[in-house]
N, C-alpha and C positions, 0 to 999 in steps of 0.2 A: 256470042256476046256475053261476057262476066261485068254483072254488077259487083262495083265492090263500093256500094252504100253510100258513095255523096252525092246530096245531092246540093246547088246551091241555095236554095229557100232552107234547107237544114243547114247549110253553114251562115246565113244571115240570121237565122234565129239564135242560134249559138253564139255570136258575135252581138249580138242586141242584149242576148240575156248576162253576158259576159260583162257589158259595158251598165248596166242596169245594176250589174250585182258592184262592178268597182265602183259605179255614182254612190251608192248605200253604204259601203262602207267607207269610202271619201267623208260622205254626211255625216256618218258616226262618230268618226274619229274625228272632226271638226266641232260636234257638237260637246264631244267626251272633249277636246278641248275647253273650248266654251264653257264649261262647268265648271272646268280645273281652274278658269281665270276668275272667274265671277266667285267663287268659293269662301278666296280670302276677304274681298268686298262685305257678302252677305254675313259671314263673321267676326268682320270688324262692327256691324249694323247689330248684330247680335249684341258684342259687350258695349256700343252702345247705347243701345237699349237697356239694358239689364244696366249700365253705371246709373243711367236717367231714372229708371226704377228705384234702386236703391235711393239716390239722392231726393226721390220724394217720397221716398218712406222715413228717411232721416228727418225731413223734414217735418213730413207730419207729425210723427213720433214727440220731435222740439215744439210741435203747436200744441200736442196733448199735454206733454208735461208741464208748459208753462199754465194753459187751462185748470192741471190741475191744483197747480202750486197757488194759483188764483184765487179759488175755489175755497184751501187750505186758508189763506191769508183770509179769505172773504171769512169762512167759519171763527177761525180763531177770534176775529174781530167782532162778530156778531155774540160771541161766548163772552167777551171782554164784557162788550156793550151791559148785557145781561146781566152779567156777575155785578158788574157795579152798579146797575139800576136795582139788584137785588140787596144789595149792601148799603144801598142808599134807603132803600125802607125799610131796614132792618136798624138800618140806626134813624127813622125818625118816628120808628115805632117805641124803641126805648126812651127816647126823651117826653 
């Protein structure tokens, strides 16, 4: 009698593991799909993010400067005030 090495439980494992390895790479390449589709999504989410960003940094940026031009106006006014309460006793110190 010549064995020549099959037997059926080794061709059912080899047929299992065969069928095992093509589900995995099936799953890969569907997943590597999946990624390639959702890709442009997540970076369109990206520049909108980042335009959202920018646009309240603009804006804050417009809330500080008007703050400070505020500020500006407040001082100047306050310098006014002064000057002329100081001009004012200076002329009724000379009379």
């Amino acid at each position: 009698m010549k064995f020549t090495g099959y037997s059926p439980e080794a061709e059912k494992a080899n047929r299992a593991r065969e069928e095992i390895l093509k589900n995995a790479a099936n799953e890969a390449q569907a997943y590597a799909l999946q990624k390639k589709t959702l890709m442009p999504i997540t970076e369109q989410e990206l520049e909108m993010y980042r335009q959202v960003d920018a646009a309240r940094a603009e804006q804050e940026l417009r809330l500080k400067n008007d703050y400070n031009f505020a500020n500006t106006l407040n001082q100047t006014l306050l310098a006014a005030q002064q000057n002329a309460a100081l001009q004012q006793l200076a002329m009724s110190q000379r009379a």
